[in-house]
C-alpha positions as CSV (number, residue, x, y, z in Angstrom):
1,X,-28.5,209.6,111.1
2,X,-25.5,211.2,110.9
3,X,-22.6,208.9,108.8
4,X,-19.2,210.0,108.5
5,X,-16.9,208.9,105.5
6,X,-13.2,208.8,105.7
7,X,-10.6,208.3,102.9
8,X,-7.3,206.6,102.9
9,X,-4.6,208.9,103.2
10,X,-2.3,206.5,100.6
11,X,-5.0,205.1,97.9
12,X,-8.0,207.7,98.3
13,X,-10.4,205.0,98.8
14,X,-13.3,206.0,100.6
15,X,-15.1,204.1,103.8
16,X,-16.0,203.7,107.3
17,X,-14.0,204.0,110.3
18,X,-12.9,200.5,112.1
19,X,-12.5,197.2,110.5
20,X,-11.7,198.8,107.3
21,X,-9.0,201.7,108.4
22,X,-5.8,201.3,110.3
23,X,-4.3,205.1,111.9
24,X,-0.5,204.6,111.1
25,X,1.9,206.8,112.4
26,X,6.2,206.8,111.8
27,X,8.5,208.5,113.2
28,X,12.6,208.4,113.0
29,X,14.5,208.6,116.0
30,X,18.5,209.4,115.7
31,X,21.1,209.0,118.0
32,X,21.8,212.8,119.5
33,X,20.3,216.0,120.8
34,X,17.0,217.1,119.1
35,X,16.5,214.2,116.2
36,X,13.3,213.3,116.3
37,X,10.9,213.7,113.4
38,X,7.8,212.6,113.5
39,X,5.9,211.7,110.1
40,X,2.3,212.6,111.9
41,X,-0.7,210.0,111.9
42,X,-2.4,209.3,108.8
43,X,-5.1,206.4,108.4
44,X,-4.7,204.2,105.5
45,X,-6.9,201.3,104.9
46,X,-6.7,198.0,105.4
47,X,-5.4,196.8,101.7
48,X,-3.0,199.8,101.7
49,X,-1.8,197.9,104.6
50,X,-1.2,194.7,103.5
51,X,0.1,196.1,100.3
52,X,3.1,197.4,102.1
53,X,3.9,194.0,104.2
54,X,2.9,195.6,107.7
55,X,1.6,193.0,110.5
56,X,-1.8,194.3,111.7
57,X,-2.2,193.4,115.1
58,X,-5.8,193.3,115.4
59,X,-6.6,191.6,112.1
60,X,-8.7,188.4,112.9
61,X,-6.7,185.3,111.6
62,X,-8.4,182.8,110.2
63,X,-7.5,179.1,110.5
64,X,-7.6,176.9,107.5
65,X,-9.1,173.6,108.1
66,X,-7.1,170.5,107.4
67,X,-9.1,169.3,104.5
68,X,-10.6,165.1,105.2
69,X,-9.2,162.7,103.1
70,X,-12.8,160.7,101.8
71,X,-13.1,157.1,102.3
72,X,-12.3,156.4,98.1
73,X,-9.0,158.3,98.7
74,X,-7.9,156.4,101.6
75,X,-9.2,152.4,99.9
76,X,-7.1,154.0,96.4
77,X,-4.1,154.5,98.8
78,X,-4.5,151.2,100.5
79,X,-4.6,149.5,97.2
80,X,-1.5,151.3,95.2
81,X,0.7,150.5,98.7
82,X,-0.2,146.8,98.7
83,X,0.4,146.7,94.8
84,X,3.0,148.9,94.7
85,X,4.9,146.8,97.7
């Protein structure tokens, strides 16, 4: 089996292709004839990315479940609002 590593082009951290790497590619366009440069495509992974505040796309979101209040919480609120009131 063949197994090819890749590196990040930013940190230098070695792993796998997919979930862990992002190919990110800038250019800078001016107003006017012939002012384009383009900064070529280098792959950086995923914490590089987040490091630097760029919105990934394809980056699962995860929801976070509204925790359950437990039935002592809600009789201990029950009790302070009828003594507190």
């Amino acid at each position: 089996m063949i197994e090819t590593i890749y590196t990040c082009d930013r940190c230098q951290k070695p792993g796998s292709i997919g979930t862990e790497y992002r190919e990110m590619e800038v250019s800078v366009k001016k107003i006017g004839p012939h002012c384009k440069h383009n900064a070529g495509k280098k792959l950086w992974c995923i914490g590089c990315v987040h490091h630097c505040g760029i919105f990934d796309p394809y980056e699962v979101k995860k929801e976070h479940p509204v925790p359950v209040p437990t039935f002592e919480s809600l009789v201990r609120e029950i009790v302070q609002e009828e003594i507190g009131g």
